[in-house]
PAKOLDREN-214979 format. One record per residue: residue number from 1; x, y, z of N, C-alpha, C in turn; residue in one letter. Coordinates in Angstrom, 2 decimals, m for minus. Layout:
BEGIN
+-----+---------+---------+---------+---------+---------+---------+---------+---------+---------+------+
: pos :     n.u :     n.v :     n.w :    ca.u :    ca.v :    ca.w :     c.u :     c.v :     c.w : code :
+-----+---------+---------+---------+---------+---------+---------+---------+---------+---------+------+
: NUM :       X :       Y :       Z :       X :       Y :       Z :       X :       Y :       Z :    A :
...
+-----+---------+---------+---------+---------+---------+---------+---------+---------+---------+------+
//
This chain:
BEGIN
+-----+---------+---------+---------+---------+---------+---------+---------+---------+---------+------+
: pos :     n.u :     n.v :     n.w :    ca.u :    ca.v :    ca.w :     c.u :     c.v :     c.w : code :
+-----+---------+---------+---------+---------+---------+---------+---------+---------+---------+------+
:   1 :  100.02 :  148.98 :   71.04 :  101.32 :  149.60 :   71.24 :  101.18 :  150.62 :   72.37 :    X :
:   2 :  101.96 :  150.40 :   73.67 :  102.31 :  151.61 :   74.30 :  103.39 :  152.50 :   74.31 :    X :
:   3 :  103.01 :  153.18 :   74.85 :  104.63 :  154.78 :   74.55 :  104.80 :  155.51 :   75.84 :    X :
:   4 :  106.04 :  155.25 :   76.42 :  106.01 :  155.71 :   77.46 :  107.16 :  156.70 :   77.43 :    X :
:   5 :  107.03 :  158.09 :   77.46 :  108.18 :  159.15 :   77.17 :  108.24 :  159.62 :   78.70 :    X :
:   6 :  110.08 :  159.96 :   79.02 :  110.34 :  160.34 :   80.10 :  110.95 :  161.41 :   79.69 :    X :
:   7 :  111.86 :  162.02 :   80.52 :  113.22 :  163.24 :   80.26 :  112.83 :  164.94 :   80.07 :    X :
:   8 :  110.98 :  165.03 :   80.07 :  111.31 :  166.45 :   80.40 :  111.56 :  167.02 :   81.17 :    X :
:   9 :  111.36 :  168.37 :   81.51 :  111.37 :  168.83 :   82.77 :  111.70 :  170.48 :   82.34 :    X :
:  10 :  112.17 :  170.93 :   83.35 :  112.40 :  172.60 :   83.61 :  113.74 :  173.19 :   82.89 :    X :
:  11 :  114.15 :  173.64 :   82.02 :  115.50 :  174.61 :   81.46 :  115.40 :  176.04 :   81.09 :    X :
:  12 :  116.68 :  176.69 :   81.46 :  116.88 :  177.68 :   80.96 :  117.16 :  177.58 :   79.49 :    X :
:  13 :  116.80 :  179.30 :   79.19 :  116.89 :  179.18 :   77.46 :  118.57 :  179.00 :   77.49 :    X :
:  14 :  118.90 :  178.21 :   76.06 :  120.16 :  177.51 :   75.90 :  120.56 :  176.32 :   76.13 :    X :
:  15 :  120.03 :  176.13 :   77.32 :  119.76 :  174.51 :   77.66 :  119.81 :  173.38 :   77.04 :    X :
:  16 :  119.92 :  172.45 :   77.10 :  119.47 :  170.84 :   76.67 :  118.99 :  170.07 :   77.73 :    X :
:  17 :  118.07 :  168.74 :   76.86 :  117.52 :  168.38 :   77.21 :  117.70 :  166.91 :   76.23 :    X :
:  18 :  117.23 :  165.76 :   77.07 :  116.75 :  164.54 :   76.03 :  115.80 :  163.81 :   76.75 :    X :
:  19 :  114.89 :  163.42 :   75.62 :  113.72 :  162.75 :   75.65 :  113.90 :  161.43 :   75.59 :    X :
:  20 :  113.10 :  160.53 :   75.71 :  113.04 :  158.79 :   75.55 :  112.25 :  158.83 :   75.42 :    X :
:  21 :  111.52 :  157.50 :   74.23 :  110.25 :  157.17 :   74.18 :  110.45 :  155.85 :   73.97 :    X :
:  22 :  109.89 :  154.46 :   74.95 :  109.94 :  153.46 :   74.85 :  109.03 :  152.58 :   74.74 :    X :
:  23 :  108.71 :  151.66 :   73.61 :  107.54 :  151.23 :   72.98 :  107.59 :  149.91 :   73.30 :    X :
:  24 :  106.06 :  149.49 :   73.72 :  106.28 :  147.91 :   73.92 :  104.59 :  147.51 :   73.53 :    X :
:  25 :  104.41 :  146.34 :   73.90 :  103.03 :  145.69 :   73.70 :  103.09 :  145.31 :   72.17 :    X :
:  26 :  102.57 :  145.23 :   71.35 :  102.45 :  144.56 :   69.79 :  103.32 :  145.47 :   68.76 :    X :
:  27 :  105.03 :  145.79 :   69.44 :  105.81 :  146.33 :   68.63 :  106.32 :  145.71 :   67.56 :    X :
:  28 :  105.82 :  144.36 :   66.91 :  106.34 :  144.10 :   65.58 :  105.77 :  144.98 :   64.45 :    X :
:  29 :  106.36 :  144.96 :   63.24 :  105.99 :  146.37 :   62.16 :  106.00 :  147.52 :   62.99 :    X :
:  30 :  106.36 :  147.86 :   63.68 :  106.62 :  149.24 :   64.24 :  107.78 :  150.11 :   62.92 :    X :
:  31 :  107.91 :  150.82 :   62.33 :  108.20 :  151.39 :   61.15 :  108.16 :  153.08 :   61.64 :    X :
:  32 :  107.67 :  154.05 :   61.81 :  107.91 :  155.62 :   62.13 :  107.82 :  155.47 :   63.58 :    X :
:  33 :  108.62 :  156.37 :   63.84 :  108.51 :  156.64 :   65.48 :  109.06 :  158.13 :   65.58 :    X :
:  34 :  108.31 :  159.03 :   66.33 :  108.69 :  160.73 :   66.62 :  107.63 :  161.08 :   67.33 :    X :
:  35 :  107.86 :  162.70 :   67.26 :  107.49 :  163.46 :   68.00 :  107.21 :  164.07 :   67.40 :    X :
:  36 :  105.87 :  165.04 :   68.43 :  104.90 :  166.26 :   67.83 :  105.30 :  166.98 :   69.60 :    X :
:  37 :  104.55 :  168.34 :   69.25 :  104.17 :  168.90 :   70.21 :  103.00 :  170.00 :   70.23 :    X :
:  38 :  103.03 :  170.47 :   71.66 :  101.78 :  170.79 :   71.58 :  101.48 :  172.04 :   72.46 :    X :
:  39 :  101.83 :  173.51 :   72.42 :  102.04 :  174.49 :   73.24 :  100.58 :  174.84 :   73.49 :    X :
:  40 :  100.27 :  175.62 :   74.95 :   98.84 :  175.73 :   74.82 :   98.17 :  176.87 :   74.04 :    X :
:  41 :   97.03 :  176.39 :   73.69 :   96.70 :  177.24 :   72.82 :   96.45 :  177.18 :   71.21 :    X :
:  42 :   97.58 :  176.09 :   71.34 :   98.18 :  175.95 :   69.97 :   97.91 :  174.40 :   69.41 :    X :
:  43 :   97.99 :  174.39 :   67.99 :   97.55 :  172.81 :   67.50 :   98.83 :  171.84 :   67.88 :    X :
:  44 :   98.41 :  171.01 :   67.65 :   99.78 :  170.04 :   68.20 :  100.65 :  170.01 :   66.62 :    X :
:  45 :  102.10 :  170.04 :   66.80 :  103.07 :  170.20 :   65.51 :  104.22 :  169.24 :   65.29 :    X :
:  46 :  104.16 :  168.79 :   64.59 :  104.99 :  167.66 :   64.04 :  106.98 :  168.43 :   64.11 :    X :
:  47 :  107.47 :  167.73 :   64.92 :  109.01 :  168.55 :   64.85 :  109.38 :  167.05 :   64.47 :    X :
:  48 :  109.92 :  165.61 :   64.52 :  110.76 :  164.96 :   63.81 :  110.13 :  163.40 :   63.89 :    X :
:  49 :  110.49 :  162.95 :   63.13 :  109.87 :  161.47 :   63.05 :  111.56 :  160.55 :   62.47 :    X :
:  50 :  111.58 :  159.36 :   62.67 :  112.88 :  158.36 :   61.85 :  112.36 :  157.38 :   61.36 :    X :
:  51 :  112.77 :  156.72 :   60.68 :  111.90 :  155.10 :   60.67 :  112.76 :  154.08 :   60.83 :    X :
:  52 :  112.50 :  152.87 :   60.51 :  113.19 :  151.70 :   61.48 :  114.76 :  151.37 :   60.29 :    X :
:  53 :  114.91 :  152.35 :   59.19 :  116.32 :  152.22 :   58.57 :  116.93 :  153.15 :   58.44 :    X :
:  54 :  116.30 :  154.29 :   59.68 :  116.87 :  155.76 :   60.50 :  116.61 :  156.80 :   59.16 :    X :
:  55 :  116.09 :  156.55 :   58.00 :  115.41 :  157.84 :   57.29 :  115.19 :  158.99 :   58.46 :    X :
:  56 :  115.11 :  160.18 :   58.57 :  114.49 :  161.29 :   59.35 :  114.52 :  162.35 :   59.24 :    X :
:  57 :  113.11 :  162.95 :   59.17 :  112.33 :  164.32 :   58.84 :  112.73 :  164.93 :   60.18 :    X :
:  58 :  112.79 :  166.28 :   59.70 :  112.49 :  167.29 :   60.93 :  111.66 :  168.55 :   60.64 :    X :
:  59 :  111.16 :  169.31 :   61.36 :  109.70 :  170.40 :   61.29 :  111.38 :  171.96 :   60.99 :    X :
:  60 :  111.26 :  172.48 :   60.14 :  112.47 :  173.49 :   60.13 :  112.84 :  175.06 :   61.48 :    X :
:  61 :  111.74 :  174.64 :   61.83 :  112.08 :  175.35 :   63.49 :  112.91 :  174.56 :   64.59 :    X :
:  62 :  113.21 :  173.47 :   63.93 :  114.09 :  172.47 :   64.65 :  115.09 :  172.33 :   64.39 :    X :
:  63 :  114.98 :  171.74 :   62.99 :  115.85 :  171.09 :   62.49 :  117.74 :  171.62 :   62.43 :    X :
:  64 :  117.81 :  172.36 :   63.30 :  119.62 :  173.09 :   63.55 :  119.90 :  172.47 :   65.18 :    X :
:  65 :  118.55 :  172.78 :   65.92 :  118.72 :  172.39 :   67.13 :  118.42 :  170.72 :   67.92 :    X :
:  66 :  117.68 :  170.18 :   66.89 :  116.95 :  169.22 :   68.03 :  117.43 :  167.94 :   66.65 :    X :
:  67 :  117.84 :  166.86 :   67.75 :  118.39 :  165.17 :   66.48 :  117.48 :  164.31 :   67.48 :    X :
:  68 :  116.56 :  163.48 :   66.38 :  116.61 :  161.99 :   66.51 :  116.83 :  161.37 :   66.35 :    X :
:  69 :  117.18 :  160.55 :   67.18 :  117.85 :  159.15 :   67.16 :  116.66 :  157.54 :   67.57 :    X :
:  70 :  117.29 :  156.58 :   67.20 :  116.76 :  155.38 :   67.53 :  117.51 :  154.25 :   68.20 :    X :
:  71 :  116.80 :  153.07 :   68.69 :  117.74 :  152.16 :   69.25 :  116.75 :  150.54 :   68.91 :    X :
:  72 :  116.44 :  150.30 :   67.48 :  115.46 :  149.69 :   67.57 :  115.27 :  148.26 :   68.50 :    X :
:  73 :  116.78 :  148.04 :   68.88 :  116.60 :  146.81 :   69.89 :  116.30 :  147.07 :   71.02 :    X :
:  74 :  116.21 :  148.33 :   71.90 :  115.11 :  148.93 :   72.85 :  113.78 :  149.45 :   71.92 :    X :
:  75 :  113.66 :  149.42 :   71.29 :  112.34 :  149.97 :   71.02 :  112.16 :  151.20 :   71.28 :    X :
:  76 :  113.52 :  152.46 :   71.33 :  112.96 :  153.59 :   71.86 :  113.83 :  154.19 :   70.77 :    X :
:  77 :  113.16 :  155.40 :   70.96 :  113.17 :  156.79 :   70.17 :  113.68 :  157.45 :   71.15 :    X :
:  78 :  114.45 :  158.58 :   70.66 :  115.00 :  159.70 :   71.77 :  115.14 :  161.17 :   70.61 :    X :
:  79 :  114.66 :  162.40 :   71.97 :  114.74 :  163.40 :   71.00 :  115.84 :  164.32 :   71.77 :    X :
:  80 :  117.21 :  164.28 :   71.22 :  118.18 :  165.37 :   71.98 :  117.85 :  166.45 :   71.31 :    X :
:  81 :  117.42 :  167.64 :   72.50 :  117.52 :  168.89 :   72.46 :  118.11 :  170.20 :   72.89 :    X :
:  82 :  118.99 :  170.95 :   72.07 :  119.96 :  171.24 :   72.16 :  119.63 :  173.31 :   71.54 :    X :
:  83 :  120.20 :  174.10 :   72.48 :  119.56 :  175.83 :   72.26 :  118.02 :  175.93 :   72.77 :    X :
:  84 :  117.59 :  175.07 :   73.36 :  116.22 :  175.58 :   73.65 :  115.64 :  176.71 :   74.06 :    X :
:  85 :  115.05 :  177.28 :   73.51 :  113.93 :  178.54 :   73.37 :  112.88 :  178.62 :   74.59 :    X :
:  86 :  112.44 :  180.01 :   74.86 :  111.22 :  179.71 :   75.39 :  109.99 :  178.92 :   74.63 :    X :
:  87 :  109.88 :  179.40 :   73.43 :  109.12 :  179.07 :   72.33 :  108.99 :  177.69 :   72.13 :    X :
:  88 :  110.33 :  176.83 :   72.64 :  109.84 :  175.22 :   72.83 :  109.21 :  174.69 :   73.72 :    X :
:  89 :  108.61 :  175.68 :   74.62 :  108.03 :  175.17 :   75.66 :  106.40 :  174.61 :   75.27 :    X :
:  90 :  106.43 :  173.07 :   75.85 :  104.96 :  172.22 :   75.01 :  104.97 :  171.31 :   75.57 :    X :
:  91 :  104.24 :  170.54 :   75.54 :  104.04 :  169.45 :   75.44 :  104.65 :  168.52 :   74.71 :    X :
:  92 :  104.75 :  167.74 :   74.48 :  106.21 :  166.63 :   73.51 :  105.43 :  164.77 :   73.99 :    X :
:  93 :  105.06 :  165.06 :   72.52 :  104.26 :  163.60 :   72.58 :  105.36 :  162.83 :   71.54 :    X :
:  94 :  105.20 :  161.69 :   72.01 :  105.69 :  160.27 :   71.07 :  104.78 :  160.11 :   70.24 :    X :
:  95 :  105.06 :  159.31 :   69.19 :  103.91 :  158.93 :   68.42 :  104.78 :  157.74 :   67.97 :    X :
:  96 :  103.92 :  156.97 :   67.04 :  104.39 :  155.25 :   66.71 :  103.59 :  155.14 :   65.05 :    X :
:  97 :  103.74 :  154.53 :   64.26 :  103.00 :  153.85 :   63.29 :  104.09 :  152.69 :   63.03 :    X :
:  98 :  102.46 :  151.84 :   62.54 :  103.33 :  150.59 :   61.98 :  103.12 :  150.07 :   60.23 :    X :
:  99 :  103.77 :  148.91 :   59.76 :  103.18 :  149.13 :   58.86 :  101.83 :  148.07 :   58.68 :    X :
: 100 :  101.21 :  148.60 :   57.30 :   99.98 :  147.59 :   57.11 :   98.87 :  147.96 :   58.52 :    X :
: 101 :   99.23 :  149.11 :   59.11 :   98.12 :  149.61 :   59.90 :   97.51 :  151.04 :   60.20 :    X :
: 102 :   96.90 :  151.47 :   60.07 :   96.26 :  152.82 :   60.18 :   96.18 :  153.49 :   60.91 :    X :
: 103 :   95.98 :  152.79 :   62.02 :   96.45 :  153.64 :   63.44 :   98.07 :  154.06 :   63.66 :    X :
: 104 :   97.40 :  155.76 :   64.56 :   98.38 :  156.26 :   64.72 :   99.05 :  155.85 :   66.44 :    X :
: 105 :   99.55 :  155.70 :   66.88 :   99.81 :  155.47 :   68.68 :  100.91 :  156.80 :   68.88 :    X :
: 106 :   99.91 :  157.01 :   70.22 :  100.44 :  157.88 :   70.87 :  100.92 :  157.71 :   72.51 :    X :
: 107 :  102.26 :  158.81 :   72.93 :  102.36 :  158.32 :   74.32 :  101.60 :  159.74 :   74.87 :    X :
: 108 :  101.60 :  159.37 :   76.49 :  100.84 :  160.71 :   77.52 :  101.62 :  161.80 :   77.51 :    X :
: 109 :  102.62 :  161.82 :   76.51 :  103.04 :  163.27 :   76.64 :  104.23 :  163.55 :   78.02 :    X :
: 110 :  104.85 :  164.70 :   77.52 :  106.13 :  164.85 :   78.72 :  106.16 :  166.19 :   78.21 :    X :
: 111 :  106.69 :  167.57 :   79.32 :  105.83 :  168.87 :   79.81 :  107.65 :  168.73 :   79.65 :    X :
: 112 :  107.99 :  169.70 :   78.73 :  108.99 :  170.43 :   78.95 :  108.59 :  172.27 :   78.60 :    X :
: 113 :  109.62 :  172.56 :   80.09 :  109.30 :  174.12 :   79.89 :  110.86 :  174.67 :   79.74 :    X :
: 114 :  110.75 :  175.86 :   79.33 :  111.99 :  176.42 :   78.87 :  112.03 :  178.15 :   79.60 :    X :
: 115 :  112.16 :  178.00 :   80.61 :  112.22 :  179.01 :   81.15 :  113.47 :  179.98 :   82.26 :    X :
: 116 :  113.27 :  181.31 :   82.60 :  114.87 :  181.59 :   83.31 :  114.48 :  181.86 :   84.38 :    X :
+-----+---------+---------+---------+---------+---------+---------+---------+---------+---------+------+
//
């Protein structure tokens, strides 16, 4: 499975922003799909995951500001983000599981900063 996330980039606090994450290569059983992040310094943190019958968790430092969504006939995940903080400024990885497999898949990450 690959993960290819686009859509960060540079905002002021208040801002929005949306993410894409689009999955291909051996996407059958593909089942959770979200995001972590990862500020420096700091461990990488789980903010929202959906699964393929749109169930979805969110990390509660999020969960007022930031929705995921899915499109499972693209194969992508998207994370609209909405009041952004300096404090969201990270790293913002995709992640993938499927089922009946153990591995976790991850994409290279997308650098959003939140700054004025």
């Amino acid at each position: 499975v690959q993960l290819v996330e686009s859509g960060g980039g540079l905002v002021q606090p208040g801002g929005s922003l949306r993410l894409s994450c689009a999955a291909s290569g051996s996407i059958s059983r593909i089942n959770t799909m979200g995001w972590y992040r990862q500020a420096p310094g700091k461990q990488r943190e789980f903010i929202a995951d959906i699964t393929r019958y749109a169930s979805k968790n969110y990390a509660d430092a999020v969960k007022s500001r930031f929705t995921i969504s899915r499109d499972n006939a693209k194969n992508t995940v998207y994370l609209q983000m909405n009041s952004l903080k300096p404090e969201d400024t990270a790293a913002y990885y995709c992640h993938a599981r499927r089922d009946y497999d153990t591995n976790i898949y991850w994409g290279q990450g997308t650098q959003v900063t939140v700054s004025s």
